[in-house]
Backbone as JSON, one array per atom type, in Angstrom:
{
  "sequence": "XXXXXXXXXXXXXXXXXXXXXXXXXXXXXXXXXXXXXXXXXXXXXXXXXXXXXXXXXXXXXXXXXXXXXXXXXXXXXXXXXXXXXXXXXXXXXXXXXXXXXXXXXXXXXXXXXXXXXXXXXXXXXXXXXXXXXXXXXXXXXXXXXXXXXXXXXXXXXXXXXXXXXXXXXXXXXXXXXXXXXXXXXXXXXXXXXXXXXXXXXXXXXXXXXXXXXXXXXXXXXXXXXXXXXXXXXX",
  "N": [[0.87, -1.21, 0.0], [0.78, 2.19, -0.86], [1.91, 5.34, 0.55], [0.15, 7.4, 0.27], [-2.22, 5.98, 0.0], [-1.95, 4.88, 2.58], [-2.48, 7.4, 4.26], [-4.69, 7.98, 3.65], [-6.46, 5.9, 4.28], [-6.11, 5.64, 7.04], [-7.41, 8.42, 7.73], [-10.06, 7.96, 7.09], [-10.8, 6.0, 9.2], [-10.29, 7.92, 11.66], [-12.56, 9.48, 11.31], [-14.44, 7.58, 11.58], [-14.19, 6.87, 13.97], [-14.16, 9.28, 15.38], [-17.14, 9.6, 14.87], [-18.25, 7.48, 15.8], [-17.87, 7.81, 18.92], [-19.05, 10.44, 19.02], [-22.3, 11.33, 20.79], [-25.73, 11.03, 20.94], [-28.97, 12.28, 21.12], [-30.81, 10.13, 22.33], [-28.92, 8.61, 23.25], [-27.57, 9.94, 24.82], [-30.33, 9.74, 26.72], [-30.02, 6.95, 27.2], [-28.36, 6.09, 28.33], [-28.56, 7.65, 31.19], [-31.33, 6.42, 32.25], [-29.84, 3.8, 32.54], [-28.51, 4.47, 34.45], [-29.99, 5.89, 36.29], [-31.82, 3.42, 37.1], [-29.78, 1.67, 38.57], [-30.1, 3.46, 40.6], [-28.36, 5.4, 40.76], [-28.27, 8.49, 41.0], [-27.42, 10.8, 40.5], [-25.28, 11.19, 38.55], [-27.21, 9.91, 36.22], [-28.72, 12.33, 36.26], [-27.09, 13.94, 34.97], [-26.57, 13.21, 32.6], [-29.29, 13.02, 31.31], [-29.46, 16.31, 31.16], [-27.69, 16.24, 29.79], [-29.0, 15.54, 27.5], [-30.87, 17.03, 26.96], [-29.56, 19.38, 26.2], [-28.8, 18.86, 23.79], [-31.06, 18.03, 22.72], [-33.71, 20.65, 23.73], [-36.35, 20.19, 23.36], [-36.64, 18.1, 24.34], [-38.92, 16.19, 25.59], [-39.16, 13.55, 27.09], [-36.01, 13.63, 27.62], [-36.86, 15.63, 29.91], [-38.87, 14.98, 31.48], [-37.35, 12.6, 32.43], [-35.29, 13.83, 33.48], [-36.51, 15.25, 35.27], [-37.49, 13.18, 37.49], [-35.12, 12.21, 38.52], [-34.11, 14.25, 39.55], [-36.27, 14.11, 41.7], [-35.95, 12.1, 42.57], [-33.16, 13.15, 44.3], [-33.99, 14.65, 46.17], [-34.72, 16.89, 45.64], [-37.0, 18.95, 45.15], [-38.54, 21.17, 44.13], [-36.65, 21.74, 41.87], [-37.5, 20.03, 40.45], [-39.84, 19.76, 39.96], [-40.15, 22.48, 38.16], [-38.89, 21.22, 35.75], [-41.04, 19.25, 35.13], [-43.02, 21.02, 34.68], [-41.96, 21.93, 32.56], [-42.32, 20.15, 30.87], [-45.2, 19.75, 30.81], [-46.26, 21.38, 29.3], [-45.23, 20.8, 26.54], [-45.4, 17.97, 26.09], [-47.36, 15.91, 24.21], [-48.42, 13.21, 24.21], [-50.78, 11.6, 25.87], [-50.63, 10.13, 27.14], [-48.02, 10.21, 28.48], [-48.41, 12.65, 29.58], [-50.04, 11.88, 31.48], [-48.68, 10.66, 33.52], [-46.79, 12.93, 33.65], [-48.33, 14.42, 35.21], [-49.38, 13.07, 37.67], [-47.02, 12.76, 38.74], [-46.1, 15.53, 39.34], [-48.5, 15.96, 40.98], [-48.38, 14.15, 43.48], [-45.46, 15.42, 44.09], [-46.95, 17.77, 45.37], [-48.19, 17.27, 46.88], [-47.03, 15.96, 49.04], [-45.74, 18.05, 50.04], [-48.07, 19.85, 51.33], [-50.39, 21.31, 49.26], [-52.8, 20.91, 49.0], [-55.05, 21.58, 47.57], [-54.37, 21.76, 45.19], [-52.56, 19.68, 44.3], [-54.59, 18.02, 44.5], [-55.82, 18.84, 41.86], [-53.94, 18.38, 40.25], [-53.86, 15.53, 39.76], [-56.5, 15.05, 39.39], [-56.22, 15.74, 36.48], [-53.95, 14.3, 35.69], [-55.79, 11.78, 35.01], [-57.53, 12.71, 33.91], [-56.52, 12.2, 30.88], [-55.47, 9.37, 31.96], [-57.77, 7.4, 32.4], [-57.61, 5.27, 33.03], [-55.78, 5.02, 35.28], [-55.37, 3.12, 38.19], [-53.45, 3.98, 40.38], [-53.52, 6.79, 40.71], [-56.0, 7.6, 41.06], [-55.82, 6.4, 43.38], [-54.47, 8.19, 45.0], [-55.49, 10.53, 44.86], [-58.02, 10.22, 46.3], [-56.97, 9.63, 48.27], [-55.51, 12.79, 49.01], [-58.25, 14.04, 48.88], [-59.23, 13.01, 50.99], [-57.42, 14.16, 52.75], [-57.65, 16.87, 52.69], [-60.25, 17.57, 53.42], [-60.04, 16.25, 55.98], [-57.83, 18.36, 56.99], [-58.9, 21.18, 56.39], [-61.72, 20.57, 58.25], [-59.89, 20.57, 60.72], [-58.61, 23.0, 60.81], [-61.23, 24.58, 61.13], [-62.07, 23.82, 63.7], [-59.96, 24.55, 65.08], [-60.35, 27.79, 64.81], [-62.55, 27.91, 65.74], [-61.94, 27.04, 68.32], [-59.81, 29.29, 68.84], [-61.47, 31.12, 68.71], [-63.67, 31.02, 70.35], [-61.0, 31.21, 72.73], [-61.11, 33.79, 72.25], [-63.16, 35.13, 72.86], [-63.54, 34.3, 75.8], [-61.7, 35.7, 76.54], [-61.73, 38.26, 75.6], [-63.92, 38.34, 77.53], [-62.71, 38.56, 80.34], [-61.28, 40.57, 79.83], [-63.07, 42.16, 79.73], [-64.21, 41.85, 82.54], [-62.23, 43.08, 83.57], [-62.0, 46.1, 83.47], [-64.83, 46.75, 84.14], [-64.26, 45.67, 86.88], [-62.23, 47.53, 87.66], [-63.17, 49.9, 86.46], [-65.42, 49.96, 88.75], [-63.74, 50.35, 91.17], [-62.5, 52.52, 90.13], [-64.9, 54.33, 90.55], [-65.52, 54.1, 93.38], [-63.53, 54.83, 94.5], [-63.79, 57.51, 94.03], [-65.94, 58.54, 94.91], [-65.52, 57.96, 97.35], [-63.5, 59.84, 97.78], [-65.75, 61.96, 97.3], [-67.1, 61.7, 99.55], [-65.04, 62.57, 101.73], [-65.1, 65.0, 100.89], [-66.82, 66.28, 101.17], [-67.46, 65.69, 103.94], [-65.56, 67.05, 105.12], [-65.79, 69.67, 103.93], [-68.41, 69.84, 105.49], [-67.36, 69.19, 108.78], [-65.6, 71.87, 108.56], [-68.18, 73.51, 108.56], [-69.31, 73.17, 110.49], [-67.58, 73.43, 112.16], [-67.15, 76.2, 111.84], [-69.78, 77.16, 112.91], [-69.61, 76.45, 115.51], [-67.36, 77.82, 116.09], [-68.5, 80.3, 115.84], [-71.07, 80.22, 117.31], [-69.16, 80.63, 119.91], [-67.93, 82.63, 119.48], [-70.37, 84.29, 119.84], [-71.04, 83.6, 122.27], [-68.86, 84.59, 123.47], [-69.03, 87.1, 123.27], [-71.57, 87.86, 124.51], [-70.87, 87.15, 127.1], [-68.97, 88.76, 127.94], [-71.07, 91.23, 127.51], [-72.57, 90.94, 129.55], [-71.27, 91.2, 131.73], [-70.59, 94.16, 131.75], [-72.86, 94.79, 131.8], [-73.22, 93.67, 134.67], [-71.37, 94.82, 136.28], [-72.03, 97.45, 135.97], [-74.75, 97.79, 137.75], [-73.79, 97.2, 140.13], [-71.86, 98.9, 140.61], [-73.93, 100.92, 140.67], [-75.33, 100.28, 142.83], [-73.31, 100.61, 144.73], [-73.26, 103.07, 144.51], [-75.53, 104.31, 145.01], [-75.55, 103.14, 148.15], [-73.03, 104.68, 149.07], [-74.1, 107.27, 148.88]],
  "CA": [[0.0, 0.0, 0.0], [1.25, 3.15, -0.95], [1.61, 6.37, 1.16], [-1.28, 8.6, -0.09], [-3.3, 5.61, 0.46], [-2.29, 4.79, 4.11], [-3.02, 7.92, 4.76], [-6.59, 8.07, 3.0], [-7.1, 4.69, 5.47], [-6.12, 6.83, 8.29], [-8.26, 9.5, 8.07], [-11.18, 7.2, 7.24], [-10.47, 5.58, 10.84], [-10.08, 8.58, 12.32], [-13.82, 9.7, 11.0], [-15.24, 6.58, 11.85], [-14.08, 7.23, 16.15], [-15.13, 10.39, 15.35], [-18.26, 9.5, 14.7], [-18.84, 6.18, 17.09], [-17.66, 8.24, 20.08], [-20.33, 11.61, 19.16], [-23.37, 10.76, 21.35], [-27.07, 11.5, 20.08], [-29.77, 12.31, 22.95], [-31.15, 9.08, 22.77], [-27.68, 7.62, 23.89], [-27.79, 10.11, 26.63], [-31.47, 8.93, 27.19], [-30.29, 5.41, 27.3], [-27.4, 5.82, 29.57], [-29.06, 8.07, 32.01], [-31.8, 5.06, 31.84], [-29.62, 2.59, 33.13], [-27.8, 4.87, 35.57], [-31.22, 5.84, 36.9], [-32.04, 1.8, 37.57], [-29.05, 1.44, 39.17], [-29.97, 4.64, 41.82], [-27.57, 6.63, 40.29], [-29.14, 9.86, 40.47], [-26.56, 12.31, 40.38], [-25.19, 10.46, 37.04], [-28.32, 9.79, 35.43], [-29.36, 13.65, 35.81], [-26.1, 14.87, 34.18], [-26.65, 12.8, 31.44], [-30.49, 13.62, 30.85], [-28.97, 17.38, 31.05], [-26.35, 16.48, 27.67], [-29.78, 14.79, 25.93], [-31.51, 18.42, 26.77], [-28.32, 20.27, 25.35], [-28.67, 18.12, 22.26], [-32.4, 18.52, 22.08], [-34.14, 21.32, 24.38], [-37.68, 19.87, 23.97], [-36.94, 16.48, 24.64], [-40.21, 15.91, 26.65], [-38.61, 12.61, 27.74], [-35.43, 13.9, 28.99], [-37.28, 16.36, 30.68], [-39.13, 14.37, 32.84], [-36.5, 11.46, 33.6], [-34.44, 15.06, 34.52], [-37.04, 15.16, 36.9], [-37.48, 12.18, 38.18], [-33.54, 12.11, 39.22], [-33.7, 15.68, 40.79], [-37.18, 13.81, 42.68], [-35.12, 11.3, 44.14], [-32.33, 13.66, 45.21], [-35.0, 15.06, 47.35], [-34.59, 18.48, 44.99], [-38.79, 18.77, 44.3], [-38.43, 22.44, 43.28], [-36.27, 21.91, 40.57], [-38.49, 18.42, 39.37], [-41.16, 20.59, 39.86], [-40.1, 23.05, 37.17], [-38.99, 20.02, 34.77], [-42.0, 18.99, 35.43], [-43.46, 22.15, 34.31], [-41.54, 22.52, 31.16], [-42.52, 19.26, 30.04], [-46.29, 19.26, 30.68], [-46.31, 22.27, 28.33], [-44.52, 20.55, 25.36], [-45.95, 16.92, 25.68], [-48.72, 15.87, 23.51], [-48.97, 12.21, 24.25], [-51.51, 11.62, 27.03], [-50.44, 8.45, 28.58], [-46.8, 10.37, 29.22], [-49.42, 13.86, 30.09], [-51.0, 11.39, 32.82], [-47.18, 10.38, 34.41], [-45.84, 14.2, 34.54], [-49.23, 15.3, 36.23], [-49.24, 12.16, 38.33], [-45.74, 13.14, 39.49], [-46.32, 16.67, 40.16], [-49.55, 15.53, 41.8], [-47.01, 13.62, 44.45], [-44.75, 16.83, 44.94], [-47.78, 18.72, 45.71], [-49.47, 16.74, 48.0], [-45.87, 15.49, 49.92], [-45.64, 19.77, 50.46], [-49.41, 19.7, 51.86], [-50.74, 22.0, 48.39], [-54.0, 19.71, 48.67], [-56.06, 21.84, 46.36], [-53.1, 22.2, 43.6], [-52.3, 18.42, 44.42], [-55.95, 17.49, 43.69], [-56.17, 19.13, 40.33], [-52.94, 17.85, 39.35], [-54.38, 14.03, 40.11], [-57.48, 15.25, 37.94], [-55.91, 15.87, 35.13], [-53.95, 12.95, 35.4], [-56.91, 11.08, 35.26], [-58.4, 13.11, 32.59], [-55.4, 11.88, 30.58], [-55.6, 8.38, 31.7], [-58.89, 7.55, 33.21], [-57.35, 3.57, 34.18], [-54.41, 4.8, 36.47], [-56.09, 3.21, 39.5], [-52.94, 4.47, 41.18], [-53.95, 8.13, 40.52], [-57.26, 7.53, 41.32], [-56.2, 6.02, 45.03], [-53.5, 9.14, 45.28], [-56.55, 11.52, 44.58], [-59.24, 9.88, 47.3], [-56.75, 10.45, 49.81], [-55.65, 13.87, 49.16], [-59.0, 15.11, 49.22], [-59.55, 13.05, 52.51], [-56.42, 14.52, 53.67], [-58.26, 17.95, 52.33], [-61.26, 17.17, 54.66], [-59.19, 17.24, 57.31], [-57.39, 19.7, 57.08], [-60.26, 21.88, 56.39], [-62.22, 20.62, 59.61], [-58.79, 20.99, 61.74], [-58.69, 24.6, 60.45], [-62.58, 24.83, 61.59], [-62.05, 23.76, 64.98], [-58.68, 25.34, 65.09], [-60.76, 28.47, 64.43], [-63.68, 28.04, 67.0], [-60.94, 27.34, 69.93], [-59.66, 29.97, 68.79], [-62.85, 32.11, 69.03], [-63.57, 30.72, 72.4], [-60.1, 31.62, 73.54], [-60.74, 35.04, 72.05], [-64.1, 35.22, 73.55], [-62.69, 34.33, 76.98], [-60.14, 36.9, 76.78], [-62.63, 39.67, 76.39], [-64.86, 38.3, 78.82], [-61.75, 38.23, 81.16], [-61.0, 41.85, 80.05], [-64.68, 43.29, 79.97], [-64.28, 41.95, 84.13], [-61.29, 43.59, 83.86], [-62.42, 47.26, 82.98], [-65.46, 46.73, 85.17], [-63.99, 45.6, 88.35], [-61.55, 48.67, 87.61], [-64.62, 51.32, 86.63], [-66.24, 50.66, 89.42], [-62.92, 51.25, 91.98], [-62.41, 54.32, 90.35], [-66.13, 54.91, 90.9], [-65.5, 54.06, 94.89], [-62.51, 55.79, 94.47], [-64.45, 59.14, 93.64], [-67.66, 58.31, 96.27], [-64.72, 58.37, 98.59], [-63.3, 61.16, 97.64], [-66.57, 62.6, 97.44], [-67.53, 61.82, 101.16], [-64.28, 62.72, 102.64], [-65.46, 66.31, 100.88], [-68.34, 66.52, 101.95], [-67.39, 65.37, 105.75], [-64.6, 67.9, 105.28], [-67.14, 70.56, 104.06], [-69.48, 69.59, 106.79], [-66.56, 70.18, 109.46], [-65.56, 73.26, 108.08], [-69.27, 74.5, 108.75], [-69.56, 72.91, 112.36], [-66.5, 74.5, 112.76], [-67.53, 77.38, 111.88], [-70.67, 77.56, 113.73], [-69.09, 76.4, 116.84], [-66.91, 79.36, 116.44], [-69.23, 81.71, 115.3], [-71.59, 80.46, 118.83], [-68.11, 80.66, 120.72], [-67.64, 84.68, 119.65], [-71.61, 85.29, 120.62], [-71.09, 83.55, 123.46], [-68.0, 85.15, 124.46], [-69.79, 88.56, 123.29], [-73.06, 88.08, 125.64], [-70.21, 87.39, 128.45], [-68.55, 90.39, 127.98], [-71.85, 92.19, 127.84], [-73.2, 90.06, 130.56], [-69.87, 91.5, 132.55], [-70.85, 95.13, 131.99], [-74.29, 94.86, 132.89], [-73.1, 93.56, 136.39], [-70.5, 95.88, 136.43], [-73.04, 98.72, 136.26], [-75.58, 97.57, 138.56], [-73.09, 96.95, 141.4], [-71.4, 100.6, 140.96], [-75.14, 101.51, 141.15], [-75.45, 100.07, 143.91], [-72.78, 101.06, 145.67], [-72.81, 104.73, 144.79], [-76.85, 104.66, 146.59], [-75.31, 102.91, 149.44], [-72.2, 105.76, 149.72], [-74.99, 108.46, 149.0]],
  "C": [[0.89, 1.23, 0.0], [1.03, 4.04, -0.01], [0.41, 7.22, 1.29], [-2.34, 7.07, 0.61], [-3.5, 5.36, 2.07], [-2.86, 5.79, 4.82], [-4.56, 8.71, 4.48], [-7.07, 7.18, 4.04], [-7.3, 5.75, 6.69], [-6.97, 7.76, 8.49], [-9.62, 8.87, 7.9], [-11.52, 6.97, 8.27], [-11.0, 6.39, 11.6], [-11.91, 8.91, 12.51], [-14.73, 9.22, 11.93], [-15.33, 6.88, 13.66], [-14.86, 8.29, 16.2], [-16.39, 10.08, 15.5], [-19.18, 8.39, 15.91], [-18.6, 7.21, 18.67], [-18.43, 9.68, 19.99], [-21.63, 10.74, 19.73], [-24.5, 11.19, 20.67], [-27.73, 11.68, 21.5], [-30.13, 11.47, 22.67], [-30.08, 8.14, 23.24], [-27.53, 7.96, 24.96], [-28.83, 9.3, 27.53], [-31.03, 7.68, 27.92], [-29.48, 5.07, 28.71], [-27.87, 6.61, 31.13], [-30.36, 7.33, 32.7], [-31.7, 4.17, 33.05], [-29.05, 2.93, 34.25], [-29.16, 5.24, 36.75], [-31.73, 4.55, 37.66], [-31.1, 1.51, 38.33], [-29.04, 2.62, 40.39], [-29.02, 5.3, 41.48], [-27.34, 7.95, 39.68], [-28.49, 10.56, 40.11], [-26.0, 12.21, 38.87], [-26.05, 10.61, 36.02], [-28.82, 11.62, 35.6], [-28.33, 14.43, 35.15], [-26.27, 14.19, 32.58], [-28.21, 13.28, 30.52], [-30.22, 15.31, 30.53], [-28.82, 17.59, 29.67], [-27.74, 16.42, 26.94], [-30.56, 16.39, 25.83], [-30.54, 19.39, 26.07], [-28.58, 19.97, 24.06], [-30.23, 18.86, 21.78], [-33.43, 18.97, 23.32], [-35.61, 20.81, 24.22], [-38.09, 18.82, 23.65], [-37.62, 16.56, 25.82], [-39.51, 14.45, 27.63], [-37.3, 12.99, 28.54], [-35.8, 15.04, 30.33], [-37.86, 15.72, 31.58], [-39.13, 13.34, 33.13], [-35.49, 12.28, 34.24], [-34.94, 14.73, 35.76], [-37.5, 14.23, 38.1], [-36.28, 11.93, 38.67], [-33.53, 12.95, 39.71], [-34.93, 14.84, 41.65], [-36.4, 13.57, 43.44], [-33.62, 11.64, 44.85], [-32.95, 14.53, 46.19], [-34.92, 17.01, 46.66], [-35.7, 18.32, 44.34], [-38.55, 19.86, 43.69], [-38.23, 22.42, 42.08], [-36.7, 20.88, 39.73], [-39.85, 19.15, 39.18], [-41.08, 21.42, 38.25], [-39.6, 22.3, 36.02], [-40.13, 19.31, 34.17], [-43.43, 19.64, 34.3], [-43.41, 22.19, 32.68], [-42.56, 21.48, 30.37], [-44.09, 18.75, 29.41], [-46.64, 20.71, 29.23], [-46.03, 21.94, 26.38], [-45.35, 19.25, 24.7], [-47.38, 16.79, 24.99], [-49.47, 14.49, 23.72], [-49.74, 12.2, 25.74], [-51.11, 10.65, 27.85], [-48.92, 9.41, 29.6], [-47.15, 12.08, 30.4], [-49.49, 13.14, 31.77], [-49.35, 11.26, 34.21], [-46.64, 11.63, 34.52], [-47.21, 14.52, 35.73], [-49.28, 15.15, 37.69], [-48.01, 12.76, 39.31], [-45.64, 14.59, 40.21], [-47.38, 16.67, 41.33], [-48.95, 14.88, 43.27], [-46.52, 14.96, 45.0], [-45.83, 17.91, 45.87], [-48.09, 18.0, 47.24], [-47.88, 16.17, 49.14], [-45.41, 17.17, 50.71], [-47.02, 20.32, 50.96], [-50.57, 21.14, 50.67], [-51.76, 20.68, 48.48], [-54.69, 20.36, 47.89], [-54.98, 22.06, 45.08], [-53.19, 20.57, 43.32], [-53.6, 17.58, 43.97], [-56.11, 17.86, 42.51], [-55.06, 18.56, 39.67], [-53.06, 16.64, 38.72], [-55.6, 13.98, 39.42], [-57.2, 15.35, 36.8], [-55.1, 14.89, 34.94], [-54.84, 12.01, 34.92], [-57.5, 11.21, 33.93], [-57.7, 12.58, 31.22], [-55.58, 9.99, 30.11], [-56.41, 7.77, 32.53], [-58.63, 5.84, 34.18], [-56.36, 3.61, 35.65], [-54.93, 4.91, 37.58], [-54.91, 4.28, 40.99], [-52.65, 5.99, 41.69], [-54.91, 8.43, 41.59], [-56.97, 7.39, 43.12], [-55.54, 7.53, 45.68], [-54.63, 10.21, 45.21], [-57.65, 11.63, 45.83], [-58.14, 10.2, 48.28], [-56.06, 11.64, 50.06], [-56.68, 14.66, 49.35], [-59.89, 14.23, 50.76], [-58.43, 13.49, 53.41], [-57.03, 15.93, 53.72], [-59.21, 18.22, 53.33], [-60.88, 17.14, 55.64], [-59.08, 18.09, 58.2], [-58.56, 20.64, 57.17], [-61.06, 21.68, 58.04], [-61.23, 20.78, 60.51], [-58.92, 22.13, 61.87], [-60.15, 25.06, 61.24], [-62.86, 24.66, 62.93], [-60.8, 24.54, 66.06], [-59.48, 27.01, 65.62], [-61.65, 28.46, 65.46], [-63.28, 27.95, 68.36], [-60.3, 28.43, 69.95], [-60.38, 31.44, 69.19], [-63.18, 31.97, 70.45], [-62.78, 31.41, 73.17], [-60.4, 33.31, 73.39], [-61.48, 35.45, 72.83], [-64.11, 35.39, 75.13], [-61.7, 35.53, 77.1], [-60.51, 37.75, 76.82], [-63.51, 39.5, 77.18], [-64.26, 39.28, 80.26], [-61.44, 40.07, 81.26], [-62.07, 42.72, 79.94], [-65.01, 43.24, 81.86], [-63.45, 42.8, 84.68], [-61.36, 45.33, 84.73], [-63.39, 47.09, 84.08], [-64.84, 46.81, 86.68], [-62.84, 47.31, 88.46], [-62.1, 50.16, 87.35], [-64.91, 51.26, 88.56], [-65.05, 50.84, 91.44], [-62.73, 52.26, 91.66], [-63.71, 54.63, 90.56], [-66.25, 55.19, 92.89], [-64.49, 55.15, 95.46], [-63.05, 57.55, 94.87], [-65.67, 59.36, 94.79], [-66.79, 58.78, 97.3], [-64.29, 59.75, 99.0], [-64.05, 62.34, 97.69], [-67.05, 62.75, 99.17], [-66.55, 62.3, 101.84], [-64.76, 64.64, 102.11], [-65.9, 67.02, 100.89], [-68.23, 66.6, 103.84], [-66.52, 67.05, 106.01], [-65.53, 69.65, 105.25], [-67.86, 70.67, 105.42], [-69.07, 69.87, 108.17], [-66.41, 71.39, 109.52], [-67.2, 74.08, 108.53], [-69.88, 74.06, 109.83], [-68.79, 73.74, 112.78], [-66.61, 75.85, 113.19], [-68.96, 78.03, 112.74], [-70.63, 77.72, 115.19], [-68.13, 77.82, 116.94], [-67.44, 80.55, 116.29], [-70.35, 81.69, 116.82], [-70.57, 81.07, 119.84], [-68.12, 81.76, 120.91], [-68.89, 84.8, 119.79], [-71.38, 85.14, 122.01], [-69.84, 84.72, 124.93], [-68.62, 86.95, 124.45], [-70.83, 88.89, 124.18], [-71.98, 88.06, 126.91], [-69.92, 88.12, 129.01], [-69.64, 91.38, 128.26], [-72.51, 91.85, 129.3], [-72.39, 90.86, 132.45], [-70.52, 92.71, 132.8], [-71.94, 95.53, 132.66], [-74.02, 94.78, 134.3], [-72.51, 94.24, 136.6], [-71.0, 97.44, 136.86], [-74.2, 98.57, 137.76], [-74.63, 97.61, 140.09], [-72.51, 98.46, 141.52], [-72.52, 101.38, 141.22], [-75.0, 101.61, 142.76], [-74.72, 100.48, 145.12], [-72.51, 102.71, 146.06], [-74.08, 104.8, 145.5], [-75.95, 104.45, 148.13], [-74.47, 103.94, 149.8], [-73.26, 106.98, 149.79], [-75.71, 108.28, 150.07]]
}
């Protein structure tokens, strides 16, 4: 084999690696897949990532993305995978499995009226998935509940509130009516005080007649006796 041609082989070769070692997103798909089956979340979601790089509205790697961020306990961001994907997909059976799944996140975060419509439209989707169907009856008896918890929650509440202005309408009362005794008191001590004040005064106002009739009482005798004694010297 001549030169030119070895190196025509050669670059053929070269092509060929080239080409066997470029991935496609369904190779990501496949390998993210098996890394997924094997619990190998962190793996399997870098690889579903490449198949979204390759092709941005791969509905499928979108939500086996999110099914590997689920089970790293990262709902948020399966949530919005989640999201993207129910927007894009058209087939209903794979419709019923994102709703289904968000239906889960919801209801594991206690969103029972989000979590119920999510599990409806699952349904609406794929009306056999008994396992929808059971995920549905007991969110909206978890709904029921909740709801009556909240309702009794709410009336002990009222009670307690009820009680509390009872407690402070005795409050105010028992405290009116000391300042009311308060003031009676105050009123009688100024009244008594008054009422002194004008004994007082009467007693002293008899005191100066009396001492005034004494005094006159004085002169009178005073006179009569100098009477008397100027007849007797006369």
């Amino acid at each position: 084999m001549g030169r030119k041609g070895y190196i025509l082989l050669l670059g053929f070769m070269l092509v060929s690696v080239a080409a066997y070692c470029q991935k496609s997103e369904r190779d990501y798909l496949r390998s993210g897949n098996k890394l997924y089956k094997d619990s190998t979340y962190v793996k399997a979601e870098v690889d579903y990532r490449k198949a979204l790089e390759l092709e941005p509205k791969s509905t499928d790697a979108m939500y086996n993305l999110a099914n590997s961020l689920l089970m790293q306990q990262k709902a948020k961001e399966a949530m919005e995978q989640y999201e993207a994907a129910r927007h894009v997909e058209k087939d209903k059976m794979k419709l019923a499995q994102i709703y289904h799944n968000m239906g889960v996140i919801l209801q594991s975060s206690k969103q029972l009226p989000q979590c119920i419509e999510a599990y409806k439209e699952a349904l609406r989707n794929n009306p056999k998935d008994n396992e929808t169907r059971y995920n549905l009856a007991l969110a909206q008896k978890q709904l029921k509940d909740q709801q009556q918890n909240q309702q009794q929650d709410q009336q002990q509440q009222q009670k307690q509130d009820q009680k509390q202005d009872e407690k402070q309408q005795n409050k105010d009362q028992q405290d009116q009516q000391k300042k009311d005794q308060q003031q009676q008191n105050q009123q009688q001590q100024q009244q008594q005080q008054n009422q002194m004040s004008k004994e007082n005064a009467e007693q002293l106002l008899r005191a100066a007649m009396q001492d005034e009739k004494n005094v006159q009482d004085k002169v009178k005798k005073g006179v009569r006796v100098e009477g008397r004694k100027l007849e007797k010297d006369w």
